[in-house]
Structures are given as structure tokens and as C-alpha cells.
C-alpha atoms as one frame of an Amber mdcrd trajectory, in Angstrom:
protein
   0.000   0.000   0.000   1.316   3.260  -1.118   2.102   6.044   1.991  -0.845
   8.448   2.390   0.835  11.803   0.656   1.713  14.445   2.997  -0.891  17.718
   3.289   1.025  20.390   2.109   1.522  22.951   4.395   0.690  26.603   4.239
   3.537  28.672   4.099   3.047  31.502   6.054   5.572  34.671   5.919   6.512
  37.412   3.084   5.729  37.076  -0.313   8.298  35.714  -2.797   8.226  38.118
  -5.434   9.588  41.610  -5.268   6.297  43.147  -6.792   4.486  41.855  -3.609
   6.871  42.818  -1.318   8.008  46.334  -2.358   4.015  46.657  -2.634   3.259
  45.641   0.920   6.094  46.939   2.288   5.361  50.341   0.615   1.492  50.040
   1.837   2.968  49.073   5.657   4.660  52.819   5.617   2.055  54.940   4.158
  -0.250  52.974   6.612   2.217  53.743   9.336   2.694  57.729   8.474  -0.887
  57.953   8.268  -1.510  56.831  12.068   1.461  58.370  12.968   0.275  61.817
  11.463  -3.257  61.284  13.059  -1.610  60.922  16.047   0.892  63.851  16.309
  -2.441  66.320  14.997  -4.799  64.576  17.634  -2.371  65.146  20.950  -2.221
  68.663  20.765  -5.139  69.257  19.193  -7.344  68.730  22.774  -5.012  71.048
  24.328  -5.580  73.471  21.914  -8.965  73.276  22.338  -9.115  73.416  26.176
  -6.256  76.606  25.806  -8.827  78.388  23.354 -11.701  77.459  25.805 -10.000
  78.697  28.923  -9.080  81.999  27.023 -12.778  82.754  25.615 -13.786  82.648
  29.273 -10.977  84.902  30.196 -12.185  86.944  27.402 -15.689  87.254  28.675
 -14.999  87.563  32.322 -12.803  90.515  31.526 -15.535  92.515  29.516 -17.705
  91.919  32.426 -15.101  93.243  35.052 -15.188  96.631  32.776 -18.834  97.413
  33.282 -18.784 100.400  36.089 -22.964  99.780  36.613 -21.334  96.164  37.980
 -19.336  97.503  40.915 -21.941 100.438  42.007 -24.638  97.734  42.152 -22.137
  95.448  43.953 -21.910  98.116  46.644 -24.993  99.841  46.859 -27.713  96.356
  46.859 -27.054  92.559  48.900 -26.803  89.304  47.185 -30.252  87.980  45.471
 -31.957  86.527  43.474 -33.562  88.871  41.674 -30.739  91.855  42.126 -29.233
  93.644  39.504 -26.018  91.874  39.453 -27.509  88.438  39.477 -30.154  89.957
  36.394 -26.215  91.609  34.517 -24.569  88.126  35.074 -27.685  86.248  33.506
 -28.072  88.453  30.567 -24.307  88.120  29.355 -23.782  84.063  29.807 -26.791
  84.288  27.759 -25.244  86.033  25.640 -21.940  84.195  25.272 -23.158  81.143
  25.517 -20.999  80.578  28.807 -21.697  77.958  31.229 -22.028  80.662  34.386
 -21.016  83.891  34.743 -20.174  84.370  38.444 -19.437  87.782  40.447 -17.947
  87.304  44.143 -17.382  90.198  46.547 -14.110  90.556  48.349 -15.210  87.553
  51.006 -16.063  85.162  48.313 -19.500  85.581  48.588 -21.355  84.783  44.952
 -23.481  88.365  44.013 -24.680  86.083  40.514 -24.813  82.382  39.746 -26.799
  80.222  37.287 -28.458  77.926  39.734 -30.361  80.902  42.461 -29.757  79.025
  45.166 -26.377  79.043  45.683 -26.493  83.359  45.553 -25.273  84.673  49.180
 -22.823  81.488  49.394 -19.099  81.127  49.171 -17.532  80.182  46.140 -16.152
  76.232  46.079 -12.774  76.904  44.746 -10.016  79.467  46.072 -10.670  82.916
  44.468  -7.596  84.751  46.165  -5.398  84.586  42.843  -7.935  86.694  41.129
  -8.966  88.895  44.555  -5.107  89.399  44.519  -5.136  91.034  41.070  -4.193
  88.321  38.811  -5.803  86.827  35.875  -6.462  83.055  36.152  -7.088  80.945
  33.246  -7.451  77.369  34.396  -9.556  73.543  33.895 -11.236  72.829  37.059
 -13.656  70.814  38.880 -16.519  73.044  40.271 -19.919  72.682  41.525 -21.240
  72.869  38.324 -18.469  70.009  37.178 -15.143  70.645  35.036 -14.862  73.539
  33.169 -12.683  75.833  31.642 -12.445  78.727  33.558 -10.987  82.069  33.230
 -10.693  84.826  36.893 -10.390  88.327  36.511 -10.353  91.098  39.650 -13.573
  93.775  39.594 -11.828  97.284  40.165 -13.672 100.625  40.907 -12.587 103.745
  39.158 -10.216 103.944  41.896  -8.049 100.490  40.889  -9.126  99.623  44.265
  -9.933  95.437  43.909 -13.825  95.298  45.147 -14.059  91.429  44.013 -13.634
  89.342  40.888 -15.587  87.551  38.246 -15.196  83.600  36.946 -16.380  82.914
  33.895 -16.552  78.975  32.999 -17.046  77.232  29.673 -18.452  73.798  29.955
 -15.453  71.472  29.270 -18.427  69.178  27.791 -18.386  71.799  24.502 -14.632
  71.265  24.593 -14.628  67.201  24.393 -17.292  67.434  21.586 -15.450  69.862
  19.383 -12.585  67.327  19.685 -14.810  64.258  18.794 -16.347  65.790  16.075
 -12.748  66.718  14.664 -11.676  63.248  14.747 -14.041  62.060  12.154 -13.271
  64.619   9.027  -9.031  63.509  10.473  -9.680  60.597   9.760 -11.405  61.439
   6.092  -8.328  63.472   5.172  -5.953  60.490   6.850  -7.915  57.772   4.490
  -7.468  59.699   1.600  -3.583  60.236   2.152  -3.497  56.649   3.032  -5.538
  55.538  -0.872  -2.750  57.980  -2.338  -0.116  56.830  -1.083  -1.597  53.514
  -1.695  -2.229  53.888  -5.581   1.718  55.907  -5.507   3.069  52.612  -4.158
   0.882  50.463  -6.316   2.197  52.456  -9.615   6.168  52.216  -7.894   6.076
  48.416  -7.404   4.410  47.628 -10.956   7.081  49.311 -12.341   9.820  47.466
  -9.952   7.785  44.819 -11.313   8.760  45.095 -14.743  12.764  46.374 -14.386
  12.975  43.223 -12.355  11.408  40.467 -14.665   8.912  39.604 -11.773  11.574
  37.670  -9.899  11.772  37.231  -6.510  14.524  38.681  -4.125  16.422  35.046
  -4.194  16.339  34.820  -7.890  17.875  38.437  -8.235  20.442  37.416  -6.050
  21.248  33.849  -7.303  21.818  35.911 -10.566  23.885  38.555  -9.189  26.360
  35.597  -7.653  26.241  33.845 -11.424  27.072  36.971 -12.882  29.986  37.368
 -10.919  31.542  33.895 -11.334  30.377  33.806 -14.915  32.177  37.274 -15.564
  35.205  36.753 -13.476  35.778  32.765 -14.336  35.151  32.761 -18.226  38.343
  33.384 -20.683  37.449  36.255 -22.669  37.401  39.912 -21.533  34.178  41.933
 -20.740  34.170  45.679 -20.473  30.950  47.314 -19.731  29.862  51.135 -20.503
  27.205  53.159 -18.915  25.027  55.642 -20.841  27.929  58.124 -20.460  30.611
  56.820 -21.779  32.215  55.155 -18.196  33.857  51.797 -17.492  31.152  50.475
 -14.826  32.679  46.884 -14.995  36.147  45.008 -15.824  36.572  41.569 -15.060
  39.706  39.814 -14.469  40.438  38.836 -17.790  39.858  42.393 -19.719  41.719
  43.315 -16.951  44.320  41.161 -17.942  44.145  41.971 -21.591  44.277  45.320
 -21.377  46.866  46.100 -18.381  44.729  48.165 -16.251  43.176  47.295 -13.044
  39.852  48.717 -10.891  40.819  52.096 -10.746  39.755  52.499 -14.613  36.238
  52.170 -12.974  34.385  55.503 -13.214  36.314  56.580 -15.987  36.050  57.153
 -20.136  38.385  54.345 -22.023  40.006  57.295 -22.878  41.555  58.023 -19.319
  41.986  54.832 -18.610  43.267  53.619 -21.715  44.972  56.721 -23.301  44.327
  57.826 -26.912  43.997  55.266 -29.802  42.164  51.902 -31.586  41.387  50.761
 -28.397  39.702  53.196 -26.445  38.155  54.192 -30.051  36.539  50.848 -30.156
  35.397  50.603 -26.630  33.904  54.194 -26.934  31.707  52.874 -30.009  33.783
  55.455 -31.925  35.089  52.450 -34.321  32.227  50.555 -35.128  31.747  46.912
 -36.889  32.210  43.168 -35.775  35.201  41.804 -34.652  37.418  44.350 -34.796
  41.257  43.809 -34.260  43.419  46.312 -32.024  46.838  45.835 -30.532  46.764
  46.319 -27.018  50.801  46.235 -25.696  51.724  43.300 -26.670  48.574  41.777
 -26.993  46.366  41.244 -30.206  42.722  41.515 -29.471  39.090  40.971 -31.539
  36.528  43.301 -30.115  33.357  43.020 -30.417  30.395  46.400 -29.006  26.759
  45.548 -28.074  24.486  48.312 -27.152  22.197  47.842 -23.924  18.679  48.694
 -23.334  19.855  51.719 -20.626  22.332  53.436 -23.476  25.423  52.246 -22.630
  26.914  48.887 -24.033  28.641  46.013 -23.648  32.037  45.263 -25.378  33.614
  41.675 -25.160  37.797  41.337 -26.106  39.071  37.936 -27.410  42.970  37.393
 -27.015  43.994  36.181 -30.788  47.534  36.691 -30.396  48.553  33.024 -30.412
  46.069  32.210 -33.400  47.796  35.154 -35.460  51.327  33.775 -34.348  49.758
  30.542 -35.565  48.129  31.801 -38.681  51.863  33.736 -39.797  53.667  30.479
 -38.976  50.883  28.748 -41.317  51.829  31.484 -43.949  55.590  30.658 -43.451
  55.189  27.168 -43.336  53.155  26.958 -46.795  55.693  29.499 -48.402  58.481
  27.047 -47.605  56.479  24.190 -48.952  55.358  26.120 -52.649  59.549  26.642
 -52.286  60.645  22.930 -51.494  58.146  22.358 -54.389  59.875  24.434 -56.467
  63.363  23.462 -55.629  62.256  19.858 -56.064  60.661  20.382 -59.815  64.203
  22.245 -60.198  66.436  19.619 -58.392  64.248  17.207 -60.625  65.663  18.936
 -64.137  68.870  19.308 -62.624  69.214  15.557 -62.125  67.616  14.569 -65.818
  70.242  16.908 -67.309  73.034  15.708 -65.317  72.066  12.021 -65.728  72.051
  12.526 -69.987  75.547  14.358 -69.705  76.610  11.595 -68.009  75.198   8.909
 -70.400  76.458  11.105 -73.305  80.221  10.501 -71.339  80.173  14.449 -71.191
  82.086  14.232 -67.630  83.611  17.501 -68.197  80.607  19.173 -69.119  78.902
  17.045 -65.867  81.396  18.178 -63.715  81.216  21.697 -64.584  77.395  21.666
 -64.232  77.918  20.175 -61.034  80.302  23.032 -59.917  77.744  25.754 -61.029
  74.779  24.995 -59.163  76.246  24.360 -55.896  78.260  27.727 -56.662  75.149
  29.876 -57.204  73.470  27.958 -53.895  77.049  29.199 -52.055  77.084  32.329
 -53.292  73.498  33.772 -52.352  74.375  32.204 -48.389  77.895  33.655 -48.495
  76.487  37.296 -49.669  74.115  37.266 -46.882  76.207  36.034 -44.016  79.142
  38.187 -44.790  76.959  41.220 -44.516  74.411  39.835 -41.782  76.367  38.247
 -38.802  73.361  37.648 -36.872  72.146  33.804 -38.039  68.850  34.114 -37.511
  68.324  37.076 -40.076  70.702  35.351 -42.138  68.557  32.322 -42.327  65.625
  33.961 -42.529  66.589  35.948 -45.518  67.696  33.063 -47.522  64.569  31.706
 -47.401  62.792  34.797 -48.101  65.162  34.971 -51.550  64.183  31.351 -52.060
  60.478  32.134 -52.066  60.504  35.420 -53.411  62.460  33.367 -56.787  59.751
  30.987 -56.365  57.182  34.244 -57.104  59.296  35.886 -59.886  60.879  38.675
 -57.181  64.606  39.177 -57.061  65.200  39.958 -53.972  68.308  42.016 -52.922
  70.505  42.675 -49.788  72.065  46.237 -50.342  75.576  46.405 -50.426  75.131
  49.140 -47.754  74.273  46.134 -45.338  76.545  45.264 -42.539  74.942  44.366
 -39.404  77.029  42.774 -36.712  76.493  39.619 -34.226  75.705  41.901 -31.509
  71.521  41.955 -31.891  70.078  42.400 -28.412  66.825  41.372 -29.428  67.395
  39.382 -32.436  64.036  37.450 -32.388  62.245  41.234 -32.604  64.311  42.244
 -35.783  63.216  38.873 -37.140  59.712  39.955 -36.774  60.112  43.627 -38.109
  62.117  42.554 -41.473  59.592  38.919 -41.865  56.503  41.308 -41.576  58.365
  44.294 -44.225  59.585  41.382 -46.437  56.480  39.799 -46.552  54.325  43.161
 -47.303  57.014  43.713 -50.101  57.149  40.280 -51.901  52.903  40.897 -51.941
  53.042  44.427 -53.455  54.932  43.369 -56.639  54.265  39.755 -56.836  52.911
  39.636 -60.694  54.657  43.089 -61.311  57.817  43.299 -64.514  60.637  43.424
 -63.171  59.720  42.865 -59.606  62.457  43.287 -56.814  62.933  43.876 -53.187
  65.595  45.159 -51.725  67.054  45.116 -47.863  69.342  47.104 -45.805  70.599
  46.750 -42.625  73.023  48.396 -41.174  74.164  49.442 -37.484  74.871  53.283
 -36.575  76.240  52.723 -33.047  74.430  50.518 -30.949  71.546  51.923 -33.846
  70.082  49.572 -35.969  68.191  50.975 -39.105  66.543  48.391 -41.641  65.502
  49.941 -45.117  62.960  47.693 -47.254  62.518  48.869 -50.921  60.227  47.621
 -53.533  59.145  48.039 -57.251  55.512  48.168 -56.426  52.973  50.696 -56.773
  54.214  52.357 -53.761  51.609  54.056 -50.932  49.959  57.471 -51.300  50.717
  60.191 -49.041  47.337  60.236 -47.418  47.217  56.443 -46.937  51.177  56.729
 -45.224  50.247  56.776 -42.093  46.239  54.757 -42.193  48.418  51.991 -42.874
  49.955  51.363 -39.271  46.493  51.540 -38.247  45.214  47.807 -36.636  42.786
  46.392 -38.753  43.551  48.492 -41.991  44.789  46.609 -44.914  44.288  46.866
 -48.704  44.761  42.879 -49.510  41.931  40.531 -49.005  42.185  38.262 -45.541
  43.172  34.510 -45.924  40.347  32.748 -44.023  42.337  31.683 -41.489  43.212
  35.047 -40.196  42.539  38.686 -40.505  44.893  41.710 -42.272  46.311  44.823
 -40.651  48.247  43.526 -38.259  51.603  42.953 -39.099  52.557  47.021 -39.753
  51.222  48.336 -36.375  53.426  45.277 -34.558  56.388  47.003 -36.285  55.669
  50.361 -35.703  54.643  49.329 -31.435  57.814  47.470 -31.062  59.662  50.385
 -32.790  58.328  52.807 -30.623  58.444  50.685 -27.432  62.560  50.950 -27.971
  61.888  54.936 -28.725  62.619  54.176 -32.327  60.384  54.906 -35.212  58.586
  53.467 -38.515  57.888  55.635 -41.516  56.955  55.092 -45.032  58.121  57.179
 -48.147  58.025  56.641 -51.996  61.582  54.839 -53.179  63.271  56.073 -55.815
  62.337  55.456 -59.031  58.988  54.134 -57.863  57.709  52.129 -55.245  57.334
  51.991 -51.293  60.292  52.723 -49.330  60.471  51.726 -45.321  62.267  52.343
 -43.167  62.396  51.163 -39.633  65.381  52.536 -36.489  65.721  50.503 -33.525
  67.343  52.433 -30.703  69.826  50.832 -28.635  69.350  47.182 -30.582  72.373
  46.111 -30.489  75.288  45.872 -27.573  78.593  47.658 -27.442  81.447  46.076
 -28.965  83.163  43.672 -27.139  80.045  42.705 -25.251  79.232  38.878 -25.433
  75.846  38.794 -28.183  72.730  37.780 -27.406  71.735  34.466 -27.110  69.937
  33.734 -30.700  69.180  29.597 -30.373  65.701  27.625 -29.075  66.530  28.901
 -25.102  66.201  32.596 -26.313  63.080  33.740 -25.004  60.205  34.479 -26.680
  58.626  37.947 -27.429  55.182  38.448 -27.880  55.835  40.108 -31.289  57.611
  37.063 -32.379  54.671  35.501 -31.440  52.278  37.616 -33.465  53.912  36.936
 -36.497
């Protein structure tokens, strides 16, 4: 038999959702002001009441202590009934609407009261005060009950004190004005309260929609996602508010771009400095993965937009897949060269084998002696000029492969560079990335040829790449060390425009330069001076096999 299922409970407490709660939280304080508000009016509001009551009978018991009729009849008749005083007193409570108007002689004897009865009798409460010659204003229990009374001393038209007068006001009137205040209080309270009400009702629907409808937990089980998703992913995330300002950085843009959390708060162009960077972060630079140099760094950004006008840019680290994509590059001109050199080695060896079989051994022999000559004499004119044996080796291969294309390529006889390279892994990249950009811009040309300098002025080196080619225009000169700019179409496997701007960041890094001028006689002429490349003479040379380290713009070849 299968258990009975539990009852579910009923969950008692707040509700989930932040609509709900910002609503009844919202409804709990204008609820709360409104008693409190009712509250502060109502306490002083009775003592208001009994201060304005006491003072109205002050009022009226002094305009009776002016009358001069009052204190001649006070002298000249006795306490009655149906005396002139007791017929004054009547008339003016009458008038005022006063509870009693009461006139006492100098011995507290009552000349006027509203019940006739008690005329010719001492008052019940202590009149000296007022006998004294002070006003009295005052809530007090009397024969007639509690009232609000106000004293006043009767003078003749001496000064001389002859007696006083109490007025009293019922403190019945009092208590009623007060309860029939409370009701049209609480009318005005109500209506605050379905104000503020409907105000809090409009503030939480719109909570309601910036916040999805999501409870306080969810919002905070994103918030902690966020944050590990931002700070543990690989790629770097930069985020903008409407003005312009880095709001966010996590630890890999960061990373990428060399600055830390004080670049919070501030435009990519403080934090950053002028250029492609900060122009693509800024949304100045717009377009899909769009390559800047950053240091040493190659980067693809990409810039979203967001809903609250700022935006959202995300930075990829290609620097290894364009170090990759250059070595593919390399590697595949080597190959169309080994290809070549084999369909060459090939003709070589079918011309050699019919001298041979034709018993021309002289002939053999002196073909023999010709080719391995011309091999020896293109390595011998570069190493005697280039001591350095990496850009020796490289630029025998370039001449291989620019034959292989139709390109003579050159070393100047100005060219004497000694083994004394600091760096000699950086040159490598500067004259691979010039050569390269050469051999392109006349491949298919007449009469195509390259030619390379390099030569040391003190501890100076200067490297000089000319070429037949259509040469750059003056107001292209300088676009083209710009990342990303390139007039050749990409290979698919990477993107232009990068190569140039490596040269000219590593020149400039040294405090050297890269320029670009028209050769003579046609073409593109540049020219490239490396500060403080190479050591002083005598000084053991830099280490140039596999346990040299690496540079990053060897890497971004």
C-alpha cells in the first residue's frame, strides 16, 4: 500500500516576489505615516482646544469686570436673586453662551450664579489669585463640574480690587469639538493613506517590470552567477554606462588590457589613453570583430548596445592564433619553395644524368660546380653582410620564395649588421613582416624586386625595405599602421592589418620609429630605427638559439 501523501503545508511569511513585497512593504509605511500623522495632529489638538476654551472665558470675564454699573450695584444692593447683578450676570452668559457667569465680593461671597440658590454662598474653589489682582485661566472641577475657567479682579474707578468675576465654559463643549474633529481627520488620513496607496501600487508595478517579476532570491542567485560567470570565463568583458564610463572590468579584460579597478568611473580614454582601443570601446570604431593591438597583446573586439544606453564590449585574445596563422603562412611558403626546388632539383638531375650517359664528364662536372656555386654564393652574400644567423637564415629563405614568385630579392651592399643583436628574435619579426608586405606588393609586377638594408649606426640599428611596387599614397602613409587596416583581401584563417602596427609598437616601445616614403624610381620605401638594438662592442651577443626567449611580437607573427 502506497504512503498516504503528505498535506502540504501553508507557508506563512513574506511574499516571494519583489512586486508583492516592495508593494506591501510600501502600503505598511504609508499605513504607518498615516496613524502616525493622526496621532501627532490629535495630541495637541485637545489642548488646543481646552487653551482656546480657557481663554474665551478669560475673554468674557474681563468685559464683564469693565462694566462700572457692575461695581456700584455690587456696593450699593445685597446678594439675590432677583438683584441687579444676578439679572447683569444672567443676561451676558446668555449672551456668550458661557456655562455661568459668576461675580464674588471681596469675602467670596457669589453676588450672581446660574443655579439661584447658591447666591449669598461662598464660592467652592479658592478665588484669592484673582482677589489678589491676577488673571487666572485654568480647567477645574466646580460645583457645576469641570470647566474651563478664566478669573479676573472687579476694580472701581479707583483700581481699588472690590471682588472678581469667573467665567466657565463647559469642558463638555470642549470634548465634543474634539470628537467631532476626529471624524473629518480621519477622512483626510484615508485619503492620504488611498494615495499613497495607488503611488506605491504604480512604484512596485514598475519594480515589477525592471525586475522580470523575480523574486529577491532569484535576483540574487543571478547577481552571484554573474559574478563567477564574468570573473571565471576566458574572454574579456568591459561594460559602458550611458555616459561613456567603465562600470565593470573583469579579471580577464583586466588582464588583456593592463589596467586594473581604478579604470572604474572613468572614459576608455583616461583609462586607456588615446587610440584603436579606447576608439573601439567608446563605439567610436564601429563593426564586428574588430582587431586592435593592445601592448603586446592582439585583441578581436566586439560592441553591443544595452537597453539603458550604454553597451557592452567583449575582447578575445587572438595573439597566439595570429602567431599561428603567420607560422601557417611561413610554413606553406616554404612548402610552394621545397616544391619548387624539387621540380628544379628534378631537371637538374635529368640533365646531369644525360651528360653523363652522353660521357660528357667535363661538361657534368662543370654543371655540377655551377649549381652548388650559385646555392654558395646567395648564403655567403648574406652572411658576410648579416652576422646575426637568424636574419641570415631567414633571408635566404625569403630569396628562395621570393624566386619561387618571380621577385629578385636584394641585400644592399650598404648592409653590414654585426652579431651583436640584443633582441634578435624582434628584428626577425620587423624585417619577416616588411619582407612579406614587399614580396605581396609586386608579386605579378615586370621586373619585380625587393631590396634590404641593414646596417648598425652605433648601438643603432636601421633596416631599409625597398620595392618596385605601386608604392603608398601620401594620405594612406600613415592609415596603414592603423590595426585592422589593410588593402589585400584576408586569408580565411586570419585577418589583415596587423603585421605594420606590430612594427611600428615594437619600434616605438625601444623609442625608435617606422615611416613610409616613396623609393626612388617608384615604389614603397620603409624604413624602420631601432634604438639601442644592439650591444657595445666587445660585449658577449645575445643568445639567438631555441633557449632565447620568446617575445610576444615574435609571437604575433
Amino acid at each position: 500500500m502506497s504512503p498516504t501523501p503528505t498535506a502540504r503545508r501553508l507557508r506563512l511569511g513574506l511574499p516571494r516576489r519583489v512586486f508583492s513585497q516592495v508593494l506591501l512593504m510600501q502600503l505598511a509605511i504609508a499605513a504607518g505615516v498615516a496613524v502616525l500623522a493622526t496621532g501627532l495632529f490629535l495630541a495637541p489638538l485637545g489642548d488646543q482646544l481646552d487653551d482656546q476654551a480657557m481663554r474665551r472665558a478669560l475673554a468674557i470675564a474681563q468685559t464683564t469686570a469693565q462694566q462700572p454699573q457692575l461695581v456700584r450695584d455690587l456696593r450699593s444692593t445685597e446678594p439675590s436673586p432677583d438683584g441687579p447683578v444676578q439679572r447683569e450676570a444672567e443676561r451676558i452668559r446668555e449672551a456668550t453662551g458661557a456655562e455661568y457667569v459668576v461675580v464674588l465680593d471681596r469675602r467670596g461671597v457669589r453676588w450672581s450664579h446660574t443655579d439661584p440658590r447658591r447666591i449669598g454662598g461662598t464660592v467652592s474653589t479658592d478665588p484669592g489669585e484673582a482677589l489678589a489682582g491676577h488673571d487666572v485661566m485654568e480647567i477645574d472641577d466646580g460645583t457645576l463640574g469641570r470647566s474651563a475657567r478664566g478669573k479676573v479682579p472687579l476694580r472701581d474707578d479707583t483700581g481699588q480690587i472690590v471682588g472678581a468675576v469667573s467665567v466657565g465654559i463647559a469642558y463638555d463643549s470642549v470634548r465634543a469639538r474634539l470628537i467631532h474633529a476626529i471624524p473629518g481627520l480621519f477622512a483626510y488620513a484615508g485619503g492620504a493613506l488611498a494615495v499613497g496607496a495607488l503611488a506605491a501600487w504604480l512604484i512596485s508595478r514598475r519594480v515589477q517590470r525592471q525586475t522580470r517579476d523575480l523574486a529577491f532570491s532569484d535576483i540574487a542567485a543571478l547577481l552571484a552567477e554573474r559574478e563567477a560567470m564574468l570573473h571565471g570565463i576566458r574572454e574579456g568583458v568591459v561594460a559602458l554606462d550611458r555616459a561613456g564610463r567603465v562600470r565593470l572590468l573583469n579579471d580577464e579584460a583586466q588582464r588583456l588590457l593592463g589596467i586594473g579597478e581604478e579604470a572604474v568611473g572613468r572614459s576608455p580614454d583616461d583609462a586607456l589613453g588615446e587610440g584603436r582601443t579606447a576608439d573601439v570601446l567608446a563605439g567610436r570604431v564601429t563593426g564586428t570583430d574588430l582587431l586592435t593591438v593592445r601592448g603586446r597583446r592582439v585583441l578581436v573586439a566586439n560592441r553591443m548596445p544595452t537597453d539603458d544606453g550604454g553597451a557592452v564590449a567583449t575582447l578575445r585574445d587572438r595573439t597566439e592564433l595570429d602567431r599561428l596563422g603567420r607560422e601557417l603562412d611561413s610554413t606553406r611558403g616554404l612548402i610552394d619553395a621545397l616544391r619548387a626546388q624539387d621540380h628544379e632539383h628534378a631537371n637538374r638531375m635529368h640533365t646531369l644524368l644525360g651528360l653523363l650517359e652522353l660521357e660528357m664528364y667535363d661538361d657534368a662536372v662543370e654543371f655540377v660546380g655551377e649549381v652548388v656555386g650559385d646555392h654558395r654564393a646567395t648564403s655567403e652574400q648574406v652572411t658576410e653582410k648579416i652576422r646575426d644567423p637568424l636574419l641570415a637564415a631567414l633571408l635566404v629563405g625569403k630569396a628562395t620564395v621570393a624566386a619561387e614568385r618571380g621577385v629578385a630579392l636584394w641585400v644592399s651592399d650598404r648592409t653590414r649588421l654585426p652579431d651583436r643583436l640584443i633582441d634578435p628574435r624582434g628584428l626577425v619579426t620587423v624585417v619577416g613582416n616588411l619582407v612579406d608586405n614587399a614580396l605581396d606588393a609586386v608579386a605579378g609586377t615586370p621586373l619585380a624586386r625587393v631590396e634590404v638594408e641593414l646596417r648598425a649606426e652605433g648601438r643603432t640599428a636601421v633596416l631599409v625595405v625597398r620595392d618596385t611596387g605601386p608604392g603608398i599614397p601620401p594620405e594612406r602613409r600613415e592609415l596603414i599602421f592603423t590595426e585592422g587596416w589593410s588593402t589585400k583581401e584576408p586569408p580565411a584563417h586570419r585577418e589583415r592589418g596587423i603585421g605594420l602596427p606590430l612594427v611600428r609598437r615594437l619600434a616605438e616601445r625601444q623609442g625608435g620609429s617606422a615611416r613610409v616614403a616613396e623609393a626612388d624610381g617608384g615604389g614603397a620605401e620603409f624604413t624602420v630605427v631601432l634604438p639601442e638594438a644592439l650591444t657595445e662592442p666587445g660585449a658577449e651577443p645575445a643568445l639567438t638559439g631555441a633557449s632565447a626567449p620568446v617575445t610576444a611580437e615574435e609571437e604575433s607573427r
